[in-house]
Structure formats: C-alpha cells, structure tokens
N, C-alpha and C positions, 0 to 999 in steps of 0.2 A: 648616899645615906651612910654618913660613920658608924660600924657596928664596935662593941665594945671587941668580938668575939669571932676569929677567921669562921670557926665553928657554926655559928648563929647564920652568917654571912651567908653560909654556903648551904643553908637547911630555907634562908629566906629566899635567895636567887631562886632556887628549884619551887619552893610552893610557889614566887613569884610564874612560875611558867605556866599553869594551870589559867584559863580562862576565866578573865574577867579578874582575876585577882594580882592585882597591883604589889608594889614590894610595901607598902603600910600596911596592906590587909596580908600580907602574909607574914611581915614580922608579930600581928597581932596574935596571928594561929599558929605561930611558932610558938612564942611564948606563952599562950594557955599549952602548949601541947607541955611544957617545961614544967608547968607549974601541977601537972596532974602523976599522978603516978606512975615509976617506969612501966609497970605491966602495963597501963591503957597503951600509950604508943608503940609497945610493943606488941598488941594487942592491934591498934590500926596498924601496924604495917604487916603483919601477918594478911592482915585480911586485903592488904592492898596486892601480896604478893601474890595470892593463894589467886585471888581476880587474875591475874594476869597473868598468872603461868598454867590456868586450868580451865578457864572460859571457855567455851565452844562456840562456831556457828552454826545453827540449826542446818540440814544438809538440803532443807527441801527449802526453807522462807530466807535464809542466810541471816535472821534474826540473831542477838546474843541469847545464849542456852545454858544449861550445865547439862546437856546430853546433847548426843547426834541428831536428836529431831526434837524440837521442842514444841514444849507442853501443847501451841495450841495447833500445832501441822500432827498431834499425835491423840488428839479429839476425836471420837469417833462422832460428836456433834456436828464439828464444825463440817461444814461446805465447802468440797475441796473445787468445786467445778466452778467459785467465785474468788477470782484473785483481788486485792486490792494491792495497788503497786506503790509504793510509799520509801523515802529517800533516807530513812534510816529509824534505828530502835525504839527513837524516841518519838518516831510518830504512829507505831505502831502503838505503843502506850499510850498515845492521846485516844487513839479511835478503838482500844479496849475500852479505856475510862470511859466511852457513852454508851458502853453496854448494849449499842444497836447492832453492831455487827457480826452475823454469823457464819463468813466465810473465812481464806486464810489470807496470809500476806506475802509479799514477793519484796526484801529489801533489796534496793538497787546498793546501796554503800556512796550515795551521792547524787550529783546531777549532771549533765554535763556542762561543760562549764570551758569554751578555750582561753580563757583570759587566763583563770588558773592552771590552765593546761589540762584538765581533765576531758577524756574523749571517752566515746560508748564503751572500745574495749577496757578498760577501766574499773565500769561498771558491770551487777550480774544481769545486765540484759541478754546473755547467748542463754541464760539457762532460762529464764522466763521464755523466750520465742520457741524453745525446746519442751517445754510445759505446753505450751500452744499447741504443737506439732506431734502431739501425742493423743491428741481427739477427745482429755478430758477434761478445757476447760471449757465454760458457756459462756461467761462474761470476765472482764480484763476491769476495772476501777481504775484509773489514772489519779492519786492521791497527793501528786508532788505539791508542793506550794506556789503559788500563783504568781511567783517571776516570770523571768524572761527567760533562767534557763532550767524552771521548771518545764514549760510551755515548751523550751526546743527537746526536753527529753523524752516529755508525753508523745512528743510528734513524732520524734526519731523510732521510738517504741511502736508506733501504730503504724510506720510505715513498711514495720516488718511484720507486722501480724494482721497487717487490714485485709490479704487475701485469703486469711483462711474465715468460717463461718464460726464467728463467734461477734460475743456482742459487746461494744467496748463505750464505754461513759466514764464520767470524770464527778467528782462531788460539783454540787452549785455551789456558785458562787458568792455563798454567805460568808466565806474565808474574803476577808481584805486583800484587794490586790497589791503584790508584795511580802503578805503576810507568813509566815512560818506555822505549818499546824499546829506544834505544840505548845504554840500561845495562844489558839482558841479555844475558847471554852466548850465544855463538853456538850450544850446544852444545842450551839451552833452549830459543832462541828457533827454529831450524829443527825441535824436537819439536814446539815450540806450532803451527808452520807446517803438520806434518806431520798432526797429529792434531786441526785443527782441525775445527767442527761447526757444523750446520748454526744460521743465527742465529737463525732463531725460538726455539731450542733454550736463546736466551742472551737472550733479553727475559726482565727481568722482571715477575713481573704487579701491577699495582696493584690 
C-alpha cells in the first residue's frame, strides 16, 4: 500500500498490529484520528498511556484492576469459598454480565497449550492449588472454553486439587464445543453456570 506520507505509514503499520485490524481498517482510523482535533488524539493516547503504565493485577483473582484487589475479590458479598476458574478478563466479564454469579474468580492468563508453547508453569495455577491448600475453598468451577486445550487445563488443574475435599464442576455444556465464553450469550452462559456438574461427570474415558 503506497502511502503519500513515511508519517501516515508508520501510525498505519502499528494500528495495523492490533487484532483483527487489517492495514485498510487502520489507515481508515488513522485518518479519522487526523481529521479530529489535536486535543481528542491527544486525549486517546493519554488515556492509552495512563492503561499501560498503571493497570494492576488483582493480587487474589490476577484480574485487571486499578487497585491491589479488585472490586469484586474486595466484596464483602461475594463468596470467597466458590472459585470459578476462567482463562482470562474477558471471561470474567461475560459471567458478571449474567448477573448469576456470587462467588469469586481465579484468572489462569491462558490455557495450556504445547503447540504454542505454553505449559502450566506459565499459567497462575501454583496460586489457585495454594487457595485450595488453605482449607477455604468448598467448590473449584472449571470455566475454560470447551477445546481441547481447555479440557487438558481443567484436567491438569484437578489433578492437583482432586485429593483435597472440596467439590469441583465445570458449567454444562450449553457453550458450543469449541466455543469461546465471551461469545455466549448471557442468557446461556448463566444457564450453563447454573446447571453445572460435577467434573468427573465431564472426563472423558480413554
């Protein structure tokens, strides 16, 4: 793509990098950005800066925060003795959005995955099996999405926590197999919440 401007080029290449956005779609939000006033982009990039040099992760859920413990691990509602285990923030905000659930959450930062190289140590699985080993959780929710290396995380995860007494289930299976939580609907996904089972119930056997 000929740009008129080395300038242009090098503000298109970088929004090019951002997910799902192509070098068309980002010379197009280039150019509205051009076409607005210098305070607005100055204006977004403050506020791109300020995200990323001040962000926190929650110390207890490893959620994004703007404090040490966020808003909902610092509830005195919520349910701290029900984990729900979920592969990062944005699925956390799918299963706030159905407004069913009243315990807390445990982001793993991923799944495991060897193809792209990612292994458990990786992941915060030491600090959830250490939540375990502290005698006050009752129930463990396996929340990941319904791949293949959802399924090897949940497993990996229960195979560290299956001897102590606690009681560990996975949502039903009203999430499409394959599916990513935070493209079901809320309507689903707080059913699947609701009517989850126990997970030995969701091994399958070889």
């Amino acid at each position: 793509m000929e740009l008129p401007s080395k300038l242009l080029e090098n503000a298109v290449n970088e929004m090019s990098q951002l997910p799902g956005i192509g070098k068309r779609t980002a010379l197009r939000l280039v150019l509205h950005l051009l076409k607005q006033p210098a305070e607005q982009t100055e204006i977004l990039s403050s506020a791109l800066t300020a995200m990323r040099n001040e962000i926190q992760f929650c110390k207890e859920c490893h959620t994004i925060s703007d404090d040490e413990i966020c808003g909902i691990c610092s509830n005195a509602s919520r349910d701290k003795s029900i984990i729900c285990v979920v592969e990062d923030v944005r699925d956390v905000m799918a299963l706030e959005n159905t407004g069913m659930f009243k315990g807390v959450y445990h982001v793993l930062g991923g799944k495991i995955s060897p193809i792209e190289g990612i292994g458990p140590s990786q992941l915060k699985i030491t600090s959830l099996v250490e939540k375990v080993k502290k005698g006050n959780v009752a129930e463990i929710i396996f929340a990941l999405s319904s791949t293949m290396e959802g399924d090897t995380t949940n497993f990996y995860i229960y195979k560290q926590i299956k001897d102590f007494e606690i009681k560990t289930s996975t949502i039903a299976r009203g999430i499409a197999v394959g599916d990513e939580l935070e493209y079901a609907d809320e309507v689903t996904l707080g059913r699947s919440l609701l009517n989850r089972i126990p997970f030995e119930n969701s091994i399958k056997p070889y």
